[in-house]
C-alpha positions in Angstrom: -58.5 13.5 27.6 -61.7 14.8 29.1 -61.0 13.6 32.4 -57.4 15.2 33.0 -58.7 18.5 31.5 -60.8 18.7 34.5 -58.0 17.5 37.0 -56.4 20.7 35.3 -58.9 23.3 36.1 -58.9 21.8 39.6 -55.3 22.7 40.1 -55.8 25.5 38.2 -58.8 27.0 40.7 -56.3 25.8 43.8 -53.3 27.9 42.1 -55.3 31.0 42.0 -57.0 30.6 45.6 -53.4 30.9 47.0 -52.5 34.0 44.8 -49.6 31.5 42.8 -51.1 30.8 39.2 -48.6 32.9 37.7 -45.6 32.0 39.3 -46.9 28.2 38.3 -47.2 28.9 35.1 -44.0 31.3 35.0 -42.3 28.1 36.1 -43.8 25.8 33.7 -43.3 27.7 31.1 -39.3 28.6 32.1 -39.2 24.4 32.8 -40.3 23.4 29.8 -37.4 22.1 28.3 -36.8 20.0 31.6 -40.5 18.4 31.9 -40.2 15.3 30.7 -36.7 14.9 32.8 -38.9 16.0 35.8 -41.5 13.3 35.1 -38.8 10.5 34.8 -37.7 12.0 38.8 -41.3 12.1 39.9 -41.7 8.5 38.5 -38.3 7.6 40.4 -39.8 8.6 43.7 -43.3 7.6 43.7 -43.3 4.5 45.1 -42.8 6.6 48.3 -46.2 8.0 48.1 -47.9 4.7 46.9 -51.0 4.5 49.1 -51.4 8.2 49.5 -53.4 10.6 47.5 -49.6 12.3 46.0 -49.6 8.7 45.2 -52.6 10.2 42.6 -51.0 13.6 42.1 -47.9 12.7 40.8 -49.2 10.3 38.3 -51.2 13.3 37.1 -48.5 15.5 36.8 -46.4 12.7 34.9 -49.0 13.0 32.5 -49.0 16.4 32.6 -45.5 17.4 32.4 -45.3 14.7 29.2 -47.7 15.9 27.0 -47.2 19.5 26.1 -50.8 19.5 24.7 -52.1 19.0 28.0 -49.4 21.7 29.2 -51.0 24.6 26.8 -54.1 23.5 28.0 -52.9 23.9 31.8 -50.7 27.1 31.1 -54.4 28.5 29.5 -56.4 28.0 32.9 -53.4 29.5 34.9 -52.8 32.7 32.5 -56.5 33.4 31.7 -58.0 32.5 35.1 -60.8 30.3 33.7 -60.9 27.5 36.8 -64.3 25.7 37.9 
């Protein structure tokens, strides 16, 4: 998934601008167990952000938060700091 690979280093380079990659990925990593139970609650809510551009960002996340593949990949760019 080429595409959300680069959504991830996006969110990745954001993290680290605001000095918060490794508490993300502290929390992800902690949360782990509870992802997929966070994406069903994210699901839940968004068609309170349809429209917007969380609208996009939480679909994203879903993804994210149910693949753990796509996690390790995530949890790499926030621990190693290789973003954009």
């Amino acid at each position: 998934m080429q595409i959300n690979h680069h959504i991830w280093q996006d969110w990745a380079w954001k993290l680290h601008q605001w000095g918060v990659a490794d508490i993300a990925a502290s929390i992800l990593e902690a949360g782990a167990p509870l992802t997929t139970f966070a994406s069903q609650v994210l699901v839940a809510f968004s068609p309170f952000a349809r429209g917007t551009m969380m609208d996009r960002s939480i679909i994203y996340l879903c993804m994210l938060f149910e693949d753990h593949s796509q996690q390790e990949i995530f949890l790499g760019l926030l621990r190693e700091g290789k973003s954009n």
